[in-house]
N, C-alpha and C positions, 0 to 999 in steps of 0.2 A: 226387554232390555232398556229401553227407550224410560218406562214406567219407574224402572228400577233405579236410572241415570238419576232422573229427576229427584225419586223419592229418598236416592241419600245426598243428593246435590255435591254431585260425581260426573266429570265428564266422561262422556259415552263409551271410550278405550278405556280408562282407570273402572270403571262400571262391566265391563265386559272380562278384567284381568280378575275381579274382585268376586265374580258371580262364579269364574272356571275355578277359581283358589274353592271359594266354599262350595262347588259339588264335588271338586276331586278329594275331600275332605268327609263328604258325605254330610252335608249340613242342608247341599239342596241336592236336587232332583230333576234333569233338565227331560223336557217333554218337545216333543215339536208337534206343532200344530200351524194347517197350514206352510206359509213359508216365515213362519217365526216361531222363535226359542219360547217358552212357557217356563219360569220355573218354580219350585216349589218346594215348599221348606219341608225336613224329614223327623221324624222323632226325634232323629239327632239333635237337630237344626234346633228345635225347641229346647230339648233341654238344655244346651248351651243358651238362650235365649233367657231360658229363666236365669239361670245363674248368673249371666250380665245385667239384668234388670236388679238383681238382689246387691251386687257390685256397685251398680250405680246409685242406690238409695244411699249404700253403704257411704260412697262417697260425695254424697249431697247433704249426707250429715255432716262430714267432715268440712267441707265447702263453709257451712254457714259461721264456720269460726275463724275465715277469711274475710279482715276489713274490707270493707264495699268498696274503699279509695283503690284499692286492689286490682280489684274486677275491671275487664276495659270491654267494652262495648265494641263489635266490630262493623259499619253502618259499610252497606257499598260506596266505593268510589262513584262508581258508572250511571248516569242514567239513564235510560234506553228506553225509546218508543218507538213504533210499529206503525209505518202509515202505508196502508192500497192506496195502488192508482183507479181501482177497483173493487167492488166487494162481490157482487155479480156478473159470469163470462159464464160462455159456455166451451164445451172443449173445443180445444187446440186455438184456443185466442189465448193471449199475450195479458200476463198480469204483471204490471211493476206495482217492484215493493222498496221502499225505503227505512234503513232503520238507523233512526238518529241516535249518536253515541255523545252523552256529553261527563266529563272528569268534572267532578266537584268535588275532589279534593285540593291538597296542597302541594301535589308532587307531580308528577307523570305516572301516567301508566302503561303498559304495556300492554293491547290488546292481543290476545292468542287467536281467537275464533267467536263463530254465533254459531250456537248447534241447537239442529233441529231446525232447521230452516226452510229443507227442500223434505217435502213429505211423499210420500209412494203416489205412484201414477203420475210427479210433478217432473218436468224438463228444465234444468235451469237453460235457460239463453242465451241469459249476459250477465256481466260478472262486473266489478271493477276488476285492473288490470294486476294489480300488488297483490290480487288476491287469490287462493286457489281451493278446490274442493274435491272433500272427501267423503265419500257417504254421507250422511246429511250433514253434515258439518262444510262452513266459509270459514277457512282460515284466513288471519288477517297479517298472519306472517310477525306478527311481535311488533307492529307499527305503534309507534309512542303518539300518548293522546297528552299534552301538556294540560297543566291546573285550568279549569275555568274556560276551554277549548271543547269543538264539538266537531264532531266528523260527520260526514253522510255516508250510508253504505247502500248504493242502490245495485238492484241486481232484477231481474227479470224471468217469471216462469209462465212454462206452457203445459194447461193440467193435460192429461189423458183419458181420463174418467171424471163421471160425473158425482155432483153427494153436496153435503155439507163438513165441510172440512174446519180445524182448528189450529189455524198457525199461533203454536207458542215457544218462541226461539228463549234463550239465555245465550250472557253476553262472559264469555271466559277472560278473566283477564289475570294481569301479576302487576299486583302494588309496587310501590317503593323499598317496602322488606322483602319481595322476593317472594312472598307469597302467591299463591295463583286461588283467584275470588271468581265469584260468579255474581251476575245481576238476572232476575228474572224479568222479564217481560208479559206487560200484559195480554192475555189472550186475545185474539181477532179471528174472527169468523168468516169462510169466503162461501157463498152459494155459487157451485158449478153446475150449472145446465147441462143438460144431453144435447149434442150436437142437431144441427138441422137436419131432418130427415125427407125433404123433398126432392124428388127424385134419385132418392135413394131405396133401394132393397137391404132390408136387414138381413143379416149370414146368421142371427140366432141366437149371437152373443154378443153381449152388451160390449163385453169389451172391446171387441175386434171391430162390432160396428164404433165404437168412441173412436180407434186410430183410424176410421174411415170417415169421420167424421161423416156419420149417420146411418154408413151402409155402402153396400155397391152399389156405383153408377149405375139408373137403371140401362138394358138392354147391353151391355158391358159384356166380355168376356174375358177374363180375368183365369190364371191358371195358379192353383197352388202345386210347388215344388219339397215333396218332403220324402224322406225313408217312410217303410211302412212304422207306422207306432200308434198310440193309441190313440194319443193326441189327435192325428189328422184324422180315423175313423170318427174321434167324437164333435169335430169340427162340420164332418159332412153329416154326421144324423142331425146336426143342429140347424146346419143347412137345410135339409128335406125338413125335417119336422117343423121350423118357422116358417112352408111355404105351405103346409096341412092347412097351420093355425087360423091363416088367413086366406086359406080356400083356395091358393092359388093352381090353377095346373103345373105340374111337378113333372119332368122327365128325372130319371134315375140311369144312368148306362152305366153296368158293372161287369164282374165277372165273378163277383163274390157276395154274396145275399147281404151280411151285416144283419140287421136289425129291421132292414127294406121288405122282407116277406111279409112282416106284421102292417107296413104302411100300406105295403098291396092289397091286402087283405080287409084293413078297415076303411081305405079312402079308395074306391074301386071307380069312383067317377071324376078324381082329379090328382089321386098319383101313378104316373107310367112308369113300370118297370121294364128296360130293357137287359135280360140277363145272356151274358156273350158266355156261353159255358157249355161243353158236351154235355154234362152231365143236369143239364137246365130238367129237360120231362122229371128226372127223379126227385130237385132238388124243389120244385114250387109245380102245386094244380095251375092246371090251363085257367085262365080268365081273361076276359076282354081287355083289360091294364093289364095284362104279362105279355109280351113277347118274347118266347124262349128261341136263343141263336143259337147255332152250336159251334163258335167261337168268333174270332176277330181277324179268322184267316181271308173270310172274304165280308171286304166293306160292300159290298155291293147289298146285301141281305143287310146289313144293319141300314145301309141307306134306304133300304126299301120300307123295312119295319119304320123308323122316323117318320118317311114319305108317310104311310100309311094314316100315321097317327094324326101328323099334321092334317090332314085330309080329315078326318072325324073330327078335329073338335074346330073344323072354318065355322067362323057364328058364333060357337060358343062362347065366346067371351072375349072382348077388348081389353081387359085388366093385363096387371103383369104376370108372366110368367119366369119359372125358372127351371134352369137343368143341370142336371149332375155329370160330369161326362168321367169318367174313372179308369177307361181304357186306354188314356194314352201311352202308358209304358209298354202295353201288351202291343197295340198296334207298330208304335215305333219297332218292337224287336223282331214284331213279323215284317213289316213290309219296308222299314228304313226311312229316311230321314226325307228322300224325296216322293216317295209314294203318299208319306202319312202328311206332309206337308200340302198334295196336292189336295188330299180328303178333308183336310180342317181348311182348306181357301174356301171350299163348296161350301162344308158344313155351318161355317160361325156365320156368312153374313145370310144364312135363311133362319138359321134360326135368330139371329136380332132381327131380319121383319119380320119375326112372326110374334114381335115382344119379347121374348126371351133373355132373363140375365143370366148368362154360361160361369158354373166355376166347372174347371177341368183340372185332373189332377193326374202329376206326374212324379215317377221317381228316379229323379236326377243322377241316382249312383248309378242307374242301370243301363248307362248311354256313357256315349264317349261327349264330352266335353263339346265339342262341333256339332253332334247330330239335339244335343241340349240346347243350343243355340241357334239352330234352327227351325226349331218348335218357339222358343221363346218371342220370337219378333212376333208371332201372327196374332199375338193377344194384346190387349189395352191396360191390361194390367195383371202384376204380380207378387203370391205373395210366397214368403219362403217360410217353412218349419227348420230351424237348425238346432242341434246339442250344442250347449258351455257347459265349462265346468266354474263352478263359484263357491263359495265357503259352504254350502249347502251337498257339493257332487255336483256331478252332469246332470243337467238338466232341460228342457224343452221351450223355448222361443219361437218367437214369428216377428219377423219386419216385412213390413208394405216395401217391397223393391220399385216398381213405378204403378201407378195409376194414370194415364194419357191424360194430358188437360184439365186434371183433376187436384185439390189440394185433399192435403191426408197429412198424418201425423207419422213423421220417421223414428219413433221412438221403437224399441223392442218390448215385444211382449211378454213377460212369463208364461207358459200354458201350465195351469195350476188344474190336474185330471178334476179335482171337488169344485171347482167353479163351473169347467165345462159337464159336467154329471151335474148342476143342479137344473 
């Protein structure tokens, strides 16, 4: 869309009315890829294409029997340039941006907007105050820039992600005939770092460690709250699998395998499965990394299996470790809001001395509102998976709710299944 704006130098609504006109028309072909529109022109599309290209020779002939005193040249009013207060940040620091607007014509003009200004993964900040925003577009509200006058438009953003990005805004405006003109602006380039990663644990994903600017605290326990969906299953394989990569001891506590059978199987000296399941002998072989429970009626037996483990690898390493905890919705509906509360007092502060950074995962529809909240206080930090709906459908997000003492990025995340599956 964005590409299309540009290439008929079309603001990005008149671009967007002009693109649904020619597919509902069958001239294009809209594809989605990712979380944006693709489109593409159809047999159709071309042969109309030629016969407007045969049209316009047509009338380029006729054109040149037009005195030239005729012809008017249409030059911009506006001139606009693009100055960082930075060109290098890493995420979730602060980049000011100003962009100087100056009228060199003879009249006033009317500024409408600068679009394209706020690019994906980008937080605006600050704004001037006359001003408002919409998708990527700063509207400037129709603010009159008189002849040989110059505005400043400064505003402030906070990336999310790291990369090398291309800010190339244009400047909409309407002359003195009432026309509405565009000014382009020259490209500027900003290099975004990946966040500091000291003492931090990475979760696996680039993204989710950028809003955490780096990762989780290490020795942290931190609970994600979400319905079952795919999303959060691929969040925790990414979880386990980035603590394989880097050799870390791995606790798993489940009740339902996932994809953990295979990590039992190939990391048998630094990932533990604990599976809370009757049906555990049929569902995985015995091995020294399995402990099969036969559910999460009695914590006594799952504290024992932990105890145990802890006890085999004293010595074995002073590095960081991580754990997966997955049974909190099972335990809270066996034993209730104060039993399971008195079992995570014991459980979280042995496992951070023993290094340990805890994610624990829970699902918030399956409790009442009070016993949700009484799980929630024991953790240092939280993050939520929720459904929107947006011009796309419903679809899957994550916001960091608190990190204790910690700075993070409050922006929302898309969870896009082809990013977390790479």
């Amino acid at each position: 869309m964005t590409r299309a704006s540009y290439g008929a130098n079309l603001p990005v609504d008149r671009a967007k009315k002009s693109l649904g006109f020619l597919a509902s028309r069958g001239f294009l072909k809209e594809e989605d890829r990712g979380d944006s529109k693709i489109y593409k022109i159809t047999k159709r599309g071309l042969e109309y294409l030629e016969s407007f290209k045969q049209m316009k020779r047509l009338f380029a002939a006729l054109d040149k029997t037009v005195p030239s005193s005729e012809k008017i040249e249409h030059l911009p009013l506006i001139q606009a340039r693009l100055l960082l207060e930075k060109r290098e940040v890493k995420v979730g620091e602060e980049i000011g941006v100003e962009i100087e607007l100056r009228n060199t014509g003879n009249s006033a003009v009317l500024l409408v907007g600068i679009e394209g200004v706020i690019l994906r993964g980008f937080e605006l900040v600050s704004k001037p105050s006359f001003t408002s925003v919409k998708d990527a577009t700063i509207y400037l509200n129709r603010k009159e820039l008189a002849p040989s006058r110059t505005e400043q438009i400064r505003f402030t953003m906070r990336p999310s992600i790291d990369g090398v990005f291309e800010l190339k805004p244009r400047i909409v405006y309407i002359d003195d005939g009432g026309h509405q003109s565009f000014s382009e602006i020259e490209t500027v380039k900003m290099h975004i770092l990946a966040a500091e990663v000291v003492g931090r644990i990475s979760t696996g994903f680039k993204d989710l460690d950028n809003l955490l600017l780096g990762g989780i605290p290490k020795e942290y326990a931190i609970i994600l709250t979400s319905t079952s969906c795919d999303e959060k299953n691929l969040l925790i394989r990414k979880f386990l699998e980035e603590g394989m990569s880097n050799e870390q001891i791995t606790f798993y506590v489940t009740t339902e395998l996932m994809e953990a059978k295979n990590l039992a199987e190939e990391h048998k000296t630094s990932f533990y499965l604990f599976i809370c399941n009757p049906q555990a002998e049929a569902i995985i072989e015995s091995s020294p990394n399995v402990s099969k429970l036969k559910g999460v009626e009695n914590l006594t037996d799952i504290n024992i299996a932990l105890t145990s483990t802890f006890r085999e690898l004293e010595g074995a390493t002073k590095g960081p470790k991580r754990a997966c905890i997955e049974i909190i919705s099972d335990v809270l509906l066996q034993h209730r809001a104060v039993q399971t509360r008195r079992w995570l007092t014991a459980l979280l502060p042995e496992l951070k001395s023993k290094n340990f950074t805890t994610l624990m995962v829970m699902n918030p529809q399956m409790h009442s509102p009070e016993e949700v909240q009484a799980i929630l206080g024991l953790f240092e930090g939280e993050m939520n998976i929720y459904e929107r709906e947006d011009e796309r459908g419903m679809r899957k997000y994550l916001r960091i709710k608190k990190m204790y003492n910690q700075r993070y990025l409050e922006n929302e995340m898309l969870l896009r299944k082809e990013r977390l599956q790479d």
